[in-house]
C-alpha positions as CSV (number, residue, x, y, z in Angstrom):
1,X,0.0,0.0,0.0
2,X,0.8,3.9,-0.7
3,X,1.9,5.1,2.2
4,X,1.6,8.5,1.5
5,X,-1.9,8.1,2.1
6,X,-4.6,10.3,4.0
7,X,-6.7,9.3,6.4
8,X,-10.1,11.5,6.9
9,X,-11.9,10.6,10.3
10,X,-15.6,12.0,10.0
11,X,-18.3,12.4,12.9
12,X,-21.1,11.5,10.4
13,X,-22.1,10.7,7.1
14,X,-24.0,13.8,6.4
15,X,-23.6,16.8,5.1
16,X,-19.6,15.5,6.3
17,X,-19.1,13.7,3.4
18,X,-20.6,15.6,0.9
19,X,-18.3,18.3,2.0
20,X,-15.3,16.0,1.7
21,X,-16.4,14.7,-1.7
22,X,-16.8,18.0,-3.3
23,X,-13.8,19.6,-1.9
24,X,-11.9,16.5,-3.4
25,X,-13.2,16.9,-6.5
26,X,-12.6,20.2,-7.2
27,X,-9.2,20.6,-5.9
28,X,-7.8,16.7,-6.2
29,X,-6.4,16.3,-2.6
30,X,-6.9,12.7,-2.4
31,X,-9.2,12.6,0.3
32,X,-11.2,10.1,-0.3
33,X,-10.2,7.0,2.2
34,X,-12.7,8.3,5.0
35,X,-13.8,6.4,8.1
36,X,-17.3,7.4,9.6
37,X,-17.1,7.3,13.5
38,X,-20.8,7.9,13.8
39,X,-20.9,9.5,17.3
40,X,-20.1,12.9,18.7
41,X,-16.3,13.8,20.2
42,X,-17.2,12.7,23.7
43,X,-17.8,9.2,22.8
44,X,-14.5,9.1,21.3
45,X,-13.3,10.8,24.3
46,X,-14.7,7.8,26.3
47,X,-13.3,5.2,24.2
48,X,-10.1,6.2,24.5
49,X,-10.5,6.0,27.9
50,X,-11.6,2.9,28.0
51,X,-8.6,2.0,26.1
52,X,-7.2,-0.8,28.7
53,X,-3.5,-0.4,27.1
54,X,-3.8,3.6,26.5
55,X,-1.2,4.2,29.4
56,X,1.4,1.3,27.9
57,X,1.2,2.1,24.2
58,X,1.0,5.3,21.9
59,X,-2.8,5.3,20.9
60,X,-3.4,3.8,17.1
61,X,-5.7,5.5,15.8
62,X,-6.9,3.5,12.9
63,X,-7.4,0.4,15.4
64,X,-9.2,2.7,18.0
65,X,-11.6,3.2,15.0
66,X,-11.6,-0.5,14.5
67,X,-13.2,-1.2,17.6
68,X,-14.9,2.4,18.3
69,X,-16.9,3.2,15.4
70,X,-20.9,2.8,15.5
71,X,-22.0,-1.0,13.9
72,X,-24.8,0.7,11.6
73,X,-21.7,2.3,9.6
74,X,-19.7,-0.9,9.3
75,X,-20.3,-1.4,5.9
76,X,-18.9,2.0,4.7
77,X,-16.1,1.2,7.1
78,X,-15.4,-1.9,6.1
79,X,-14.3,-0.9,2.6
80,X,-11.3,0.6,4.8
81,X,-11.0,-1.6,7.6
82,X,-10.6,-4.8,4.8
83,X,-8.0,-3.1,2.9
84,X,-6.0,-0.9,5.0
85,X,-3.5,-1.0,8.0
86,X,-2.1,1.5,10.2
87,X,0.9,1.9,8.6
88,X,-0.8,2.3,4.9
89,X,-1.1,6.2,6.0
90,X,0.8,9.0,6.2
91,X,-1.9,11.5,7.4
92,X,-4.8,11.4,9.7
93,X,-7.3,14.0,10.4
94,X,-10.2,14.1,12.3
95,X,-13.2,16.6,12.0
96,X,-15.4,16.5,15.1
97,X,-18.6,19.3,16.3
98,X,-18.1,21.2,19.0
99,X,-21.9,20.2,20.2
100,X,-21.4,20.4,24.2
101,X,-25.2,19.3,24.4
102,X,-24.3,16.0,23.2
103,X,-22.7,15.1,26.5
104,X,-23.7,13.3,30.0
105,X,-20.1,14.6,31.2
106,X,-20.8,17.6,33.7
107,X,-17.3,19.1,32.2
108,X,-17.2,19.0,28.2
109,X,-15.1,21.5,27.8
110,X,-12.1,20.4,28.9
111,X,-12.7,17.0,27.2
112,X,-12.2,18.9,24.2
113,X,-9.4,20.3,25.4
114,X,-7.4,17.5,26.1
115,X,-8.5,15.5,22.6
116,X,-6.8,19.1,20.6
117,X,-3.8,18.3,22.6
118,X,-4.1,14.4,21.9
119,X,-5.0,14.9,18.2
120,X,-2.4,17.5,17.1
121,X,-0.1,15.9,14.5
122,X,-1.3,14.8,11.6
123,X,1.3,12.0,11.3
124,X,1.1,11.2,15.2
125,X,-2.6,10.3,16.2
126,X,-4.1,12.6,14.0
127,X,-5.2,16.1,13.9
128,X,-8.4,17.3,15.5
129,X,-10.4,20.0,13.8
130,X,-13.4,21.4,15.6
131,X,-16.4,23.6,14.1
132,X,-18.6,25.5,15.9
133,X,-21.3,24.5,16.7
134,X,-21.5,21.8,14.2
135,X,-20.4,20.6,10.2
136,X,-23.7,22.6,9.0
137,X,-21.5,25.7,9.5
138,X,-19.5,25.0,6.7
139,X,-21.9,26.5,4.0
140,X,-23.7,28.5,6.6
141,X,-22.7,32.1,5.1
142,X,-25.1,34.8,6.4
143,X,-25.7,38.6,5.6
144,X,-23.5,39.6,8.7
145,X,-21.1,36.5,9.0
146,X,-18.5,37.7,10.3
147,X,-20.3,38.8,13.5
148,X,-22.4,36.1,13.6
149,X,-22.6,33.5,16.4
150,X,-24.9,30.5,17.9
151,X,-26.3,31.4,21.1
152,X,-26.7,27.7,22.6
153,X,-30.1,26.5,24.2
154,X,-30.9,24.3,26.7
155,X,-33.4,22.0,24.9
156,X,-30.4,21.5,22.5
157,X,-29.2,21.7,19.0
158,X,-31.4,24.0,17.0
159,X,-28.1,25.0,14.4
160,X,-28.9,22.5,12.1
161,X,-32.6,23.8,11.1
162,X,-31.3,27.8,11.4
163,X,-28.4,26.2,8.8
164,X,-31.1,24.9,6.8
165,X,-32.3,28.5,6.0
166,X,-30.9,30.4,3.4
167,X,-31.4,33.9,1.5
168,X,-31.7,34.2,-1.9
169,X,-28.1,36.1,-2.3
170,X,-26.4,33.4,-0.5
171,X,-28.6,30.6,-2.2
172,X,-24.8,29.3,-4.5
173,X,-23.8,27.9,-1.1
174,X,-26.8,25.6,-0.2
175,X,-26.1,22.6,-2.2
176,X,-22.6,21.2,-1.8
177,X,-22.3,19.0,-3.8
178,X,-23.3,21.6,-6.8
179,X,-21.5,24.4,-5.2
180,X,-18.6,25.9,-8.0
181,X,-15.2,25.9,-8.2
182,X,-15.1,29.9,-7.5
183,X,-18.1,29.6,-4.7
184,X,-16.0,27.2,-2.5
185,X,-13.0,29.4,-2.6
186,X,-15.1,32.6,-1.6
187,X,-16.4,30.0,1.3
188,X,-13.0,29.0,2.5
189,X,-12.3,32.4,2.5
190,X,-14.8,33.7,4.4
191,X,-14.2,31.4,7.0
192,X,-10.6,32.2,7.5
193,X,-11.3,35.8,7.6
194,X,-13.7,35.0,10.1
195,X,-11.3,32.7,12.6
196,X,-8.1,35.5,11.7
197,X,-10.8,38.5,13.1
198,X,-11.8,35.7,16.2
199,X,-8.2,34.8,16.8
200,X,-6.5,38.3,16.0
201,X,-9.2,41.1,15.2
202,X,-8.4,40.9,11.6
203,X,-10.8,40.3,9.0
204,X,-8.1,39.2,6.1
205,X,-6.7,36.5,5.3
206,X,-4.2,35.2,7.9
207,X,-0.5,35.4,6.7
208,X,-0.2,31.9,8.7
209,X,-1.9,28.3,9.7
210,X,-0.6,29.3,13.2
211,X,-2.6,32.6,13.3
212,X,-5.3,30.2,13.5
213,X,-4.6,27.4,15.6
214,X,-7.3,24.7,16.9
215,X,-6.0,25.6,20.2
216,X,-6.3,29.6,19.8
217,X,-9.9,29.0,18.2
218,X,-10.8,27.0,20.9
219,X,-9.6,28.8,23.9
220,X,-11.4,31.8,22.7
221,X,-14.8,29.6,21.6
222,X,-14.6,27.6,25.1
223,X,-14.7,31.3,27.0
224,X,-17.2,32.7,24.6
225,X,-19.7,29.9,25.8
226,X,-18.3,30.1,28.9
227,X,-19.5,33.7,29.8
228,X,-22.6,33.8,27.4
229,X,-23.4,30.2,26.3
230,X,-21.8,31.2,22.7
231,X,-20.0,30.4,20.3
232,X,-19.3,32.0,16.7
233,X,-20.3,30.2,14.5
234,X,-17.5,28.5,12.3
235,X,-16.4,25.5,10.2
236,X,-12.7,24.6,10.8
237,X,-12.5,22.6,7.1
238,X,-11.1,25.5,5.3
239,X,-8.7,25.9,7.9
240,X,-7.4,22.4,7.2
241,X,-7.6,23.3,3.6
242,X,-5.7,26.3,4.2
243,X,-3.4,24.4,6.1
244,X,-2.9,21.8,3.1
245,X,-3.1,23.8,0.3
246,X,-1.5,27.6,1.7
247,X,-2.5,30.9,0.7
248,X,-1.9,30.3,-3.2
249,X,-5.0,28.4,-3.0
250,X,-6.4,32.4,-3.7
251,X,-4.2,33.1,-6.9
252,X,-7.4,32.1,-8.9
253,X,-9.4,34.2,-7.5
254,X,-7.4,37.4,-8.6
């Protein structure tokens, strides 16, 4: 096997792999081995946990996944599991929702804490990418985004149906898998204006993938919910594009 390969770790099937599938498509990162976990961050939290040899052993992530991942997604999986070892990749990257509803833990936040310091090497365990509140926020470009936020109830998750809703000037961005070439870079780089103006109070560009760090993003998300039960809302995929591709991904658009 290649070992140059990439590993994508998803929370769920949809819109996550939509996303992945176009963004492969239209700029040929060869993303498409992808592993479904089909649970939210803090189940992975607890199954590395549960891990019996987790304190002998560096974690393996690919055979965490082997045992971890929910049974209704085993045939998708399997087309991985079957054909794939550990050692086949060079890359791993996991994309995971904030979604601190999901959880029966009275401290979520510094579960996800600890899993950006586990995940933070793409050719270690993997790199963890977090979006606020949740995937939908990927395509979720509004009139004012780059003041807008998700103020967080307690009957739950309500994001996904406000996601749902979109104007009819920002209409290019509600089908994924039929959004352009030129539409998913003004996306990507809205976001990353966006997490540069969270991060540094700059709404450009950021001259580097450091600027923007999982760990910045998240310190200032965590206190943001923390004081007002907020968070801005924010996909971290164009960040890991950004991170992948640099800033020349943008020449095309001049």
């Amino acid at each position: 096997m290649n070992k140059q390969n990439i590993l994508i770790i998803l929370e769920g099937k949809n819109p996550e792999q939509g996303i992945i599938e176009r963004i492969n498509k239209l700029f040929g990162l060869e993303l498409h081995i992808n592993i479904l976990f089909g649970s939210d961050i803090y189940k992975l939290y607890r199954a590395i946990e549960e891990d019996p040899i987790k304190d002998v052993i560096a974690l393996d992530t690919f055979e965490l996944m082997k045992t971890s991942c929910d049974i209704t997604l085993k045939d998708h999986n399997a087309k991985v599991f079957d054909n794939y070892t550990s050692s086949d990749f060079a890359w791993i990257y996991l994309f995971f929702d904030f979604d601190p509803w999901a959880t029966t833990t009275k401290a979520p936040l510094p579960i996800i804490k600890d899993m950006l310091k586990l995940f933070n090497n793409p050719t270690e365990q993997g790199k963890l990418y977090i979006n606020y509140p949740s995937v939908e926020s990927f395509n979720h470009l509004t009139h004012d985004f780059q003041n807008s936020y998700y103020k967080y109830s307690k009957d739950g998750d309500s994001f996904k149906r406000v996601a749902g809703a979109y104007s009819q000037e920002k209409a290019n961005f509600s089908h994924i898998k039929d959004i352009t070439y030129k539409n998913l870079l003004n996306l990507i780089e809205q976001h990353l204006k966006k997490a540069n103006l969270i991060c540094n109070n700059k709404f450009e560009i950021p001259d580097d993938e450091d600027d923007i760090s999982q760990h910045k993003l998240c310190h200032i998300q965590v206190e943001f919910y923390t004081t007002e039960s907020k968070t801005h809302i924010l996909s971290s995929i164009p960040i890991f594009i950004f991170e992948l591709k640099g800033p020349t991904i943008f020449n095309k658009l001049a």
